[in-house]
C-alpha positions as CSV (number, residue, x, y, z in Angstrom):
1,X,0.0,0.0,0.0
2,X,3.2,2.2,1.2
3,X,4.2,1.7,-2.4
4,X,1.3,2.4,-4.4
5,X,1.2,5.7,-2.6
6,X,4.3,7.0,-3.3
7,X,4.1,5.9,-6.7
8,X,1.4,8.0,-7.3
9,X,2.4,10.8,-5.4
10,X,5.4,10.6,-8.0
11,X,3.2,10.3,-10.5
12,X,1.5,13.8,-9.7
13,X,4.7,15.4,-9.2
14,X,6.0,14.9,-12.8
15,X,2.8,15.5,-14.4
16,X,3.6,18.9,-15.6
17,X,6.8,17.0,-17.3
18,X,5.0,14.3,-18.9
19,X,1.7,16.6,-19.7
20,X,3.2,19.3,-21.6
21,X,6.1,20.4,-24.1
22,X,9.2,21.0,-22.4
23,X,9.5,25.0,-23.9
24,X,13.4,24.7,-23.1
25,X,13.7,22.8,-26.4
26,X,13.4,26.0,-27.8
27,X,16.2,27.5,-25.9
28,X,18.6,25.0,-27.3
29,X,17.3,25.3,-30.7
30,X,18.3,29.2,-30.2
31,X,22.1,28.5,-29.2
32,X,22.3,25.7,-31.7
33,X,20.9,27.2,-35.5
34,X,21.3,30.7,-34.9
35,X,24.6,33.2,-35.1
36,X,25.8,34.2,-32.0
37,X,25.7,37.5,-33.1
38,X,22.4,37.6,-34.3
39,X,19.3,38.3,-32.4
40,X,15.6,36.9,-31.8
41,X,12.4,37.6,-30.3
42,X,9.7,34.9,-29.7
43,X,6.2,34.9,-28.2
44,X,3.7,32.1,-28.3
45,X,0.4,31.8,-26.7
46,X,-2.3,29.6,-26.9
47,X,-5.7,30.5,-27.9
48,X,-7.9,27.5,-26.7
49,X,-6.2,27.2,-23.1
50,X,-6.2,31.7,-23.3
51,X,-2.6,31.4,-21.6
52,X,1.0,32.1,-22.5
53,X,3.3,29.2,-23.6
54,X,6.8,30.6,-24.3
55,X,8.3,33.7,-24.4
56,X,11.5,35.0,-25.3
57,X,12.6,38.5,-25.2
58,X,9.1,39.2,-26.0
59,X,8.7,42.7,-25.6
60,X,12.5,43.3,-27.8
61,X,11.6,46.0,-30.7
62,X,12.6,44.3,-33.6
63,X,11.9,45.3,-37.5
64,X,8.9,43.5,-38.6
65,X,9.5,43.4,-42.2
66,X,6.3,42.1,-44.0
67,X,4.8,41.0,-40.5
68,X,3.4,44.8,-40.2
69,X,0.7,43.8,-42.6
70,X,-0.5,42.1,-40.1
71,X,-1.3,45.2,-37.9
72,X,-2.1,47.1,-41.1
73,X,-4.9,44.3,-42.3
74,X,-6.0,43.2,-39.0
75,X,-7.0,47.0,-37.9
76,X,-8.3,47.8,-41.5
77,X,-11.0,44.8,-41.1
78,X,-12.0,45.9,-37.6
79,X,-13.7,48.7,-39.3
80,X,-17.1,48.8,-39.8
81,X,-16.8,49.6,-43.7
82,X,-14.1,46.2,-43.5
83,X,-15.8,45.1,-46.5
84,X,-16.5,47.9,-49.1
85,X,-15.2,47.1,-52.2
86,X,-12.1,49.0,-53.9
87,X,-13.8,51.0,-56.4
88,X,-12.5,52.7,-59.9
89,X,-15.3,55.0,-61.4
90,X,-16.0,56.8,-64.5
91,X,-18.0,59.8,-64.7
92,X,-18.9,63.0,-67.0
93,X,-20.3,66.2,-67.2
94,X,-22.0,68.1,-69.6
95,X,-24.5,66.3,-71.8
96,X,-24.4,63.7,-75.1
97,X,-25.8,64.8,-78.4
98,X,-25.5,64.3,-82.0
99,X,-22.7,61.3,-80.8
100,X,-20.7,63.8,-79.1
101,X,-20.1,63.7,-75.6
102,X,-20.1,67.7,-75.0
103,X,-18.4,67.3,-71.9
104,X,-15.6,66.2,-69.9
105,X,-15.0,62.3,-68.5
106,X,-13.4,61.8,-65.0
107,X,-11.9,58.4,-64.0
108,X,-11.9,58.5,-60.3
109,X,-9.5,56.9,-58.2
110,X,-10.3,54.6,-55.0
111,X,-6.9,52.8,-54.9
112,X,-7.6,49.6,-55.9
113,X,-3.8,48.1,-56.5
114,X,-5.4,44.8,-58.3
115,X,-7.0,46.8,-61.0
116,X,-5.6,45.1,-64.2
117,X,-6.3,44.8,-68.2
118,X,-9.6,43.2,-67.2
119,X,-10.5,45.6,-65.2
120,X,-9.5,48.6,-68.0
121,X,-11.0,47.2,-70.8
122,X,-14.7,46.3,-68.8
123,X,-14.6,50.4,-67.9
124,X,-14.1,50.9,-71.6
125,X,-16.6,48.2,-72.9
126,X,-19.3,50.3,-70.7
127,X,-18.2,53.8,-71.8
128,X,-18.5,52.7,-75.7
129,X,-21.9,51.1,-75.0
130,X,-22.8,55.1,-75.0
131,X,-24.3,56.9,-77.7
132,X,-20.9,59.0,-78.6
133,X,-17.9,58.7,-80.5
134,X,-16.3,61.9,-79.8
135,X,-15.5,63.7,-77.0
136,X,-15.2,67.3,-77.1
137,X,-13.7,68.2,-73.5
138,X,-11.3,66.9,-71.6
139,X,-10.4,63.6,-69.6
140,X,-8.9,64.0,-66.4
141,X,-7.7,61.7,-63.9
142,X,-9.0,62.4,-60.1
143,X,-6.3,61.3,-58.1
144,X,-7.5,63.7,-55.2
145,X,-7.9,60.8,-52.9
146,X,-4.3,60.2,-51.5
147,X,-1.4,62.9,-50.9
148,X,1.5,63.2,-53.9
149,X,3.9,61.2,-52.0
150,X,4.4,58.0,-54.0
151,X,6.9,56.1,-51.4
152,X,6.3,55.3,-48.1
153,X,8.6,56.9,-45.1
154,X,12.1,55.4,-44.8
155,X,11.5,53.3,-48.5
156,X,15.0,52.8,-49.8
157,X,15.7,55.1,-53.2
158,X,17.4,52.7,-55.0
159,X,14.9,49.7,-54.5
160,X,13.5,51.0,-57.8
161,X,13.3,49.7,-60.2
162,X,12.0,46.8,-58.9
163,X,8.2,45.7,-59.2
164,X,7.9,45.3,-55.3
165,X,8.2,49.0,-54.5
166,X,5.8,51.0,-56.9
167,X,5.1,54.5,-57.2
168,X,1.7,54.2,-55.1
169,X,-1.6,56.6,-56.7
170,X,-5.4,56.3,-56.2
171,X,-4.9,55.6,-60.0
172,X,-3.0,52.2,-60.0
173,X,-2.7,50.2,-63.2
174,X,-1.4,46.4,-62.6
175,X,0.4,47.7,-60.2
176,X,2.6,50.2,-61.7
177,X,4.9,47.2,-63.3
178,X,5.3,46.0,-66.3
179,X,5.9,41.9,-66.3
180,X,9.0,41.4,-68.3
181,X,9.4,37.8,-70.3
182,X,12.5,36.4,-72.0
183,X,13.0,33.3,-73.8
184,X,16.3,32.4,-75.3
185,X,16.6,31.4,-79.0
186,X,16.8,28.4,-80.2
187,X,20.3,29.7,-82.3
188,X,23.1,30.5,-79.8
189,X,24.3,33.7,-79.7
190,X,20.8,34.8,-81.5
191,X,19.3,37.9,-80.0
192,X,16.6,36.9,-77.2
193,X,12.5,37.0,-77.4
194,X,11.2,39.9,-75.0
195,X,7.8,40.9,-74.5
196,X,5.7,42.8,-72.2
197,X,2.7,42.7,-70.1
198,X,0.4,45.1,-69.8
199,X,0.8,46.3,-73.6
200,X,1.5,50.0,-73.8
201,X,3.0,53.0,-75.5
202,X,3.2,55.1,-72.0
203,X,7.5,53.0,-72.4
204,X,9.5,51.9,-74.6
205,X,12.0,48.2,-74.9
206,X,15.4,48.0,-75.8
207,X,16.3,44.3,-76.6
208,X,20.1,44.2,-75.7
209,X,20.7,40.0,-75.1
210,X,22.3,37.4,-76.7
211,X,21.6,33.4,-75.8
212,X,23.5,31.2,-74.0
213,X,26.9,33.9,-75.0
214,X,28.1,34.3,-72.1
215,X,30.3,37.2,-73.5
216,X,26.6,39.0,-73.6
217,X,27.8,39.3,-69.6
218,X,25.2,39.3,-66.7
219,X,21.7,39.5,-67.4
220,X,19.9,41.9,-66.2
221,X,16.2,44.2,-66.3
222,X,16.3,47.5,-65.7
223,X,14.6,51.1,-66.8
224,X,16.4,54.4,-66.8
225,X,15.0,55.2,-63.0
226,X,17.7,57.5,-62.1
227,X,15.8,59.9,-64.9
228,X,12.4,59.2,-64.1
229,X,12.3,57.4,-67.8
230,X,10.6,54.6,-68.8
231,X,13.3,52.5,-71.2
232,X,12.8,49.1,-70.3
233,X,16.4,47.4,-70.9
234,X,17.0,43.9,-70.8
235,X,20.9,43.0,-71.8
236,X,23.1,39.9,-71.0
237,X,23.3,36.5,-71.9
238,X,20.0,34.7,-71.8
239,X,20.3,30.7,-71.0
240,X,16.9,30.3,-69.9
241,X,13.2,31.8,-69.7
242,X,13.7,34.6,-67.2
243,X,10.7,36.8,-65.7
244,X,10.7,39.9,-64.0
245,X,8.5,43.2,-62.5
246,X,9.7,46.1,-63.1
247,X,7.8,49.6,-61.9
248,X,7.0,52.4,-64.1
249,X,7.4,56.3,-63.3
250,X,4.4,58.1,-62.4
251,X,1.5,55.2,-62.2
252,X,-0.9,57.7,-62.5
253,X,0.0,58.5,-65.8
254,X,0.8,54.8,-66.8
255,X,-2.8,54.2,-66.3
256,X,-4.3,57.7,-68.1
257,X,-2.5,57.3,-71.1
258,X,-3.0,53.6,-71.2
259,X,-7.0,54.4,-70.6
260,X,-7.2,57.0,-73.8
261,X,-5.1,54.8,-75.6
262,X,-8.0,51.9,-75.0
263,X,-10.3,54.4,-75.7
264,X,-9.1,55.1,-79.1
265,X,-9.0,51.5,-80.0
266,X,-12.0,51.2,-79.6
267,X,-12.7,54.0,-82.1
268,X,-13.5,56.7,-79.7
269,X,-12.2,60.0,-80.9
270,X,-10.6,61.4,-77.7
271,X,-8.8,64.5,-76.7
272,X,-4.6,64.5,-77.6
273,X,-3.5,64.3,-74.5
274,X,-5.0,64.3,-70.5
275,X,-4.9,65.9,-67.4
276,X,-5.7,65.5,-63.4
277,X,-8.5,67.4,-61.9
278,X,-11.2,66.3,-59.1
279,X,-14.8,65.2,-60.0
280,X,-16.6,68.8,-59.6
281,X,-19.5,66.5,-57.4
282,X,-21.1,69.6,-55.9
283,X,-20.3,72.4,-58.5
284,X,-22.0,70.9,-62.0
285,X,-24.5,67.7,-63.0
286,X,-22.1,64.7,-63.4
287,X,-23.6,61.1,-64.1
288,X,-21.5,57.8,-63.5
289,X,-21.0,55.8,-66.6
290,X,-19.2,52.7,-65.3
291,X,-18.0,51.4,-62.1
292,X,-15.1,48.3,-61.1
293,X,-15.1,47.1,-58.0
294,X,-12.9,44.7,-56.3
295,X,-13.2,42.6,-52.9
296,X,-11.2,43.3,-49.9
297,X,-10.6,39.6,-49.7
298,X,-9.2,39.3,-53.1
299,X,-7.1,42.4,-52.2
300,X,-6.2,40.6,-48.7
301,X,-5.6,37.3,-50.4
302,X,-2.9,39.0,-52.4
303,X,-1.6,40.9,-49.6
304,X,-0.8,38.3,-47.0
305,X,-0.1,34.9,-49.5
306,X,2.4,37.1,-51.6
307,X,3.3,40.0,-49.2
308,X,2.2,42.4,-51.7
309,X,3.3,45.8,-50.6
310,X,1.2,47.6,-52.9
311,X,-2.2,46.3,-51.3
312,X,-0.9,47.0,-48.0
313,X,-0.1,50.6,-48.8
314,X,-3.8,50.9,-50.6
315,X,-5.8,49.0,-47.6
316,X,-3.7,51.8,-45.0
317,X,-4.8,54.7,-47.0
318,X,-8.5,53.6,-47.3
319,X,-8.4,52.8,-43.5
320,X,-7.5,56.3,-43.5
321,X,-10.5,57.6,-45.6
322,X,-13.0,55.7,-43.9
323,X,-11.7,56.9,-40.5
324,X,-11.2,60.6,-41.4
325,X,-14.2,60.8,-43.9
326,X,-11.4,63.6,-45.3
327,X,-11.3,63.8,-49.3
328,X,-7.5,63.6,-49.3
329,X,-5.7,61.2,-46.7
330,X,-1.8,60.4,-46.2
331,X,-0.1,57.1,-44.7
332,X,-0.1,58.6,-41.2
333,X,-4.0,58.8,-41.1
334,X,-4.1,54.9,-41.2
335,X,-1.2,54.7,-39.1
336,X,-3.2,56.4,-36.4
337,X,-5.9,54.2,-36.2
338,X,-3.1,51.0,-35.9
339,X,-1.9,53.0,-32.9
340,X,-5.3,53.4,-31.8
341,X,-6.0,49.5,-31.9
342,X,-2.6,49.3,-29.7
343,X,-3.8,51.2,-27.2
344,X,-7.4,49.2,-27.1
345,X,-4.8,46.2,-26.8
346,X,-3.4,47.6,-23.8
347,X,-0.1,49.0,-25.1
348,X,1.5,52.4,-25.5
349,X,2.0,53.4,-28.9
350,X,4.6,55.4,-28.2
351,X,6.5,52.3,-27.3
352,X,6.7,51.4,-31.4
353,X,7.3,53.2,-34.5
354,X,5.0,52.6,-37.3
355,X,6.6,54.5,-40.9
356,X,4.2,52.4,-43.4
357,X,1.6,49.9,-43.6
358,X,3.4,46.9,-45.3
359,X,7.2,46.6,-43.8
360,X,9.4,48.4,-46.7
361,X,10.8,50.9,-44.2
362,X,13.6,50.7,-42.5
363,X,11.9,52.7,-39.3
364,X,9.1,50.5,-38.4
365,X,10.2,48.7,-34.8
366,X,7.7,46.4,-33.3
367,X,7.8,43.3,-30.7
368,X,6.7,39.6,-30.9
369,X,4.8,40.6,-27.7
370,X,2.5,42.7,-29.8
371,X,2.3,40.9,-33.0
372,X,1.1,38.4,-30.6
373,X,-1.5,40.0,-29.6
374,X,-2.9,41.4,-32.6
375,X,-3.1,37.6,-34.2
376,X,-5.3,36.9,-30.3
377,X,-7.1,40.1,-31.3
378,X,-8.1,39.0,-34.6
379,X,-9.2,35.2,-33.4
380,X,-11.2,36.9,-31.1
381,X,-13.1,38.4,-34.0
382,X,-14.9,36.0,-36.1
383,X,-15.4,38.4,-38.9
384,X,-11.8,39.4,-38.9
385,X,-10.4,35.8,-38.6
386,X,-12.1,34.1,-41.6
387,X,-10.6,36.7,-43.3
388,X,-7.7,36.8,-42.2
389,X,-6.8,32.7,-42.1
390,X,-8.2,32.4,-45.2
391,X,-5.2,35.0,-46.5
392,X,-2.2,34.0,-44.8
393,X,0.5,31.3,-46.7
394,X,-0.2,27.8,-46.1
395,X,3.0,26.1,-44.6
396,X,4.3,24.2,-47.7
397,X,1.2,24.7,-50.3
398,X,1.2,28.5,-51.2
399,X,2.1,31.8,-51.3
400,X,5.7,32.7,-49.7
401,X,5.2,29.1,-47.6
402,X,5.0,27.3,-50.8
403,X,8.8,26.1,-50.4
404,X,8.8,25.9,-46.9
405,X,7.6,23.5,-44.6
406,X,6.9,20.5,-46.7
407,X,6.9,17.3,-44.3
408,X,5.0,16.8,-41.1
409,X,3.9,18.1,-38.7
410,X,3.5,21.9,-40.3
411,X,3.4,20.6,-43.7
412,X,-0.3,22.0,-44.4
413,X,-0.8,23.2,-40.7
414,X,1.0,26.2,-40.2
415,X,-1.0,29.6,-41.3
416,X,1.4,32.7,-41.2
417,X,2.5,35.7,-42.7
418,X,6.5,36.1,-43.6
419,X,9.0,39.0,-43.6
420,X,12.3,39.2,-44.9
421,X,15.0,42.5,-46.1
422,X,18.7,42.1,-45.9
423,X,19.2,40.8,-42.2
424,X,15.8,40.3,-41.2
425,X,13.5,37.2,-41.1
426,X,10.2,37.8,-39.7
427,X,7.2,34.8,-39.1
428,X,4.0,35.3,-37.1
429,X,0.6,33.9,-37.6
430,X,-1.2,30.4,-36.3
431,X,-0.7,26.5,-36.1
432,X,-2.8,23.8,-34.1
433,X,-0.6,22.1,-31.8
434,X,-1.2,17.9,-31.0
435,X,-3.7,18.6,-28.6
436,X,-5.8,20.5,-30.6
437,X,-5.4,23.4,-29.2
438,X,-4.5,26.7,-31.4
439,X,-1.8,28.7,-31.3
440,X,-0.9,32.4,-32.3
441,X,3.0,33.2,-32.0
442,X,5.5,35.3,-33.7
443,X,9.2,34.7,-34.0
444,X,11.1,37.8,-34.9
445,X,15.1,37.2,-36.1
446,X,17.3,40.2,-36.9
447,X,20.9,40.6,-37.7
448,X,20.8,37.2,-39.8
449,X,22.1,37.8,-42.8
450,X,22.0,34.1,-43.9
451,X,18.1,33.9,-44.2
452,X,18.0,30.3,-44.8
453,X,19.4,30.3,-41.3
454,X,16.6,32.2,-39.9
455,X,14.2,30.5,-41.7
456,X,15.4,27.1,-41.0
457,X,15.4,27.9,-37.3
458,X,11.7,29.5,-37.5
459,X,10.7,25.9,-39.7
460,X,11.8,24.1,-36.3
461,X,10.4,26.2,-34.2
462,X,7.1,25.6,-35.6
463,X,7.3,21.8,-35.8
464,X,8.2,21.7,-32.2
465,X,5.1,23.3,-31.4
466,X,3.2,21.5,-33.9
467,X,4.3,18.0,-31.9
C-alpha cells in the first residue's frame, strides 16, 4: 500500500513534465541554428487554453518586415466599412448629343492596386456602350484621394526599379509594373524573345541579349530610374526563360495614357492628351458611366499569401478615408488608427514606431509581444479571422510558404504571414498544436544575414510546437 502511494504521489509530481512540451527545447534550438551575433524575439500563446506558452525577449523591438501587414490588415477589417469594395469609377459632365459627348470624363481613383487589363477594358466596354464617339472636352484623372507622396517613409531610393516598391496613386494600373518575359533562341548567340505585359506606348524596350553567349555578360532588367524614364532594358546572356517586375514612373500616368489609348482602339475619338483634376460633385451635374469594384478579400488574399506591398499601402490609405471621412488622406491617417487598436490592446504606442503599412521601411520597430496580440485580437473576432486565415500562406502549399515546410507536422498546418530585407526574417501567424489546441506566435530574427538560417530555425520552431 506504502508503495502504491508513493508511486502515485510521483506520478503527480511529474505530471507537468509528462503533460506538456518541455519549452526549453526551444532555448537550445536558439544556441544551436542561430549566429551568436544575431538576435531573436519569440512569443507564443495559446488561444484555446487563453494562456501564455513561451516567451522569449518578448517585448524586444525588432523590424517587422512584412509581419506589419499584419497590424495594417488586421485593424483595417475591424472597421465597420471592413468590407467595401475597392472602387475605380467613371464619370462626365456636360450632356451627349448628336454622338458627341459635350463634356468632360473623369476616371476616379479609389486605390484599388489589383485593378488590371480586365478591369480597364470592362470600364471601356461600358463607356463605348454610350451613344458617342467623340468627346469634345477633356479627360482628367482624379487622383484627389491620397497625398502626392508616391513612397512610403524610410523606403529605400534605390529599390526602384523593382516591381515590389511601386510608385503608389489612387490611379493604380497592374500595379505600376510592367511583367518582363525572356525566352532564349533556339540559335546561340541569336538575339533573345522579350515581351511585355500590360501592352503599352506610356514605355519603350530595348532588346540588348544574346543566348547562351556568355560574352553577352550578366543578365539583367532594368529602366532608366535615375531619370524618371521609362526605357525598359533587358541586356546579357540569356540561357533560360527569365521573368521579372519592373515599376513604371508616375503610375498615374501609366494608367491615363493607357485608358485614352484603349479608348481610341475602340474608335473613340478622344482628346490628344490628358490631365488630373477632381470630379466637380457639388459644383455641375455629373452622371457615373461605369463602375469596377474589387473585394477586400481578393485584395487581402494578395496581400498576406504574396506579401504584396502595394495592397498593404492601398488597404492603410483607405483605412484612413473611412476613419477621417477627409477627401485627401496620407499614410499617417491609417497609421493612427493602428496606434489606436494598440492602445485598445493595452499598449502604449509610443512604445513602437509605425513608418508604413506593409514593412518596406527601415523605421518601423515592433515586438513579438505585440504581434502576438494582434493575431489573439483577430481570433477573437470572427469576422476578422475568416478573413484573415483564409489570407495568410499555407505552410508548404502556397504563397511565400510554398517552399517551406513541406513534411510533417507543419506541412499544411502552419497559417502565417513572412517577412524578410537584408538581415531580417520575420514569421507570425497560427498553427494547431497535437492537442488540438491553437496557437498564435511570432518569432522575430534580426541581424541574420543568412536567411535560410533564420528561416530554418523558424521551420523548427514551428514543428516543435506543432508536436
Amino acid at each position: 500500500m506504502k508503495n502504491i502511494i508513493l508511486s502515485v504521489l510521483f506520478s503527480f509530481c511529474f505530471l507537468p513534465l509528462w503533460g506538456q512540451k518541455d519549452f526549453s527545447q526551444i532555448d537550445s534550438l536558439i544556441k544551436q541554428l542561430l549566429p551568436e551575433s544575431s538576435e531573436v524575439g519569440i512569443s507564443v500563446y495559446d488561444l484555446t487554453a487563453k494562456k501564455p506558452l513561451y516567451d522569449y525577449r518578448a517585448e524586444k523591438l525588432s523590424r517587422p518586415a512584412s509581419t506589419m501587414k499584419l497590424l495594417t490588415a488586421i485593424t483595417a477589417l475591424s472597421r465597420p466599412e471592413a468590407d467595401e469594395p475597392f472602387r475605380t469609377e467613371v464619370w462626365h459632365d456636360g450632356v451627349i448629343e448628336h454622338d458627341t459627348l459635350q463634356g468632360n470624363l473623369y476616371v476616379v481613383g479609389g486605390f484599388d492596386p489589383e485593378f488590371d487589363s480586365q478591369a480597364m477594358d470592362s470600364l471601356v466596354k461600358k463607356i463605348i456602350s454610350y451613344p458617342f464617339s467623340v468627346i469634345n472636352g477633356q479627360v482628367y484623372g482624379d487622383i484627389s484621394m491620397k497625398d502626392s507622396l508616391y513612397w512610403g517613409h524610410g523606403w529605400a531610393w534605390d529599390d526602384t526599379p523593382a516591381g515590389y516598391q511601386p510608385y503608389l496613386s489612387p490611379l493604380m494600373f497592374c500595379k505600376g509594373t510592367v511583367r518582363i518575359s525572356v525566352v532564349p533562341s533556339t540559335v546561340q548567340g541569336d538575339t533573345a524573345s522579350v515581351s511585355c505585359q500590360p501592352v503599352s506606348s506610356y514605355y519603350t524596350l530595348t532588346n540588348r541579349t544574346r543566348t547562351r553567349a556568355s560574352s553577352a555578360g550578366k543578365f539583367s532588367f532594368n529602366r532608366d530610374w535615375l531619370t524618371n524614364g521609362n526605357n525598359l532594358t533587358v541586356s546579357g546572356n540569356v540561357a533560360s526563360i527569365r521573368k521579372d517586375d519592373i515599376n513604371i514612373y508616375d503610375s498615374p500616368r501609366f494608367f491615363m495614357h493607357t485608358f485614352l489609348e484603349r479608348l481610341r482602339g475602340e474608335g473613340i475619338a478622344v482628346p490628344p492628351s490628358y490631365d488630373f483634376a477632381e470630379l466637380p460633385r457639388d459644383s455641375v451635374k455629373v452622371e457615373q458611366m461605369a463602375c469596377w469594384n474589387t473585394s477586400v478579400q481578393k485584395v487581402l488574399n494578395q496581400l498576406m499569401k504574396e506579401s504584396d506591398n502595394l495592397n498593404a499601402e492601398a488597404l492603410l490609405c483607405r483605412l484612413g478615408a473611412q476613419v477621417t471621412g477627409k477627401k485627401q488622406v496620407a499614410a499617417e491617417d491609417g497609421i493612427v488608427e493602428i496606434m489606436k487598436l494598440i492602445r485598445r490592446l493595452g499598449h502604449d504606442p509610443k512604445d513602437y514606431k509605425i513608418a508604413d503599412g506593409c514593412g518596406l521601411s527601415n523605421y518601423n520597430y515592433l515586438s513579438p509581444a505585440l504581434l502576438v496580440d494582434f493575431l489573439k485580437y483577430a481570433y477573437s473576432r470572427t469576422d476578422i479571422f475568416q478573413k484573415l486565415y483564409k489570407a495568410l500562406p499555407v505552410g508548404g502549399v502556397d504563397g511565400t510558404l510554398k517552399n517551406r515546410m513541406k513534411s510533417a507536422p507543419v506541412f499544411r498546418n502552419v497559417h502565417a504571414k513572412t517577412g524578410s530585407f537584408t538581415a531580417i526574417n520575420t514569421l507570425a501567424g497560427y498553427l494547431r498544436m497535437k492537442n488540438g489546441h491553437e496557437v498564435a506566435f511570432a518569432i522575430m530574427n534580426q541581424n541574420v544575414l543568412s536567411a535560410a538560417k533564420a528561416r530554418a530555425f523558424q521551420d523548427k520552431v514551428c514543428a516543435f510546437l506543432s508536436l
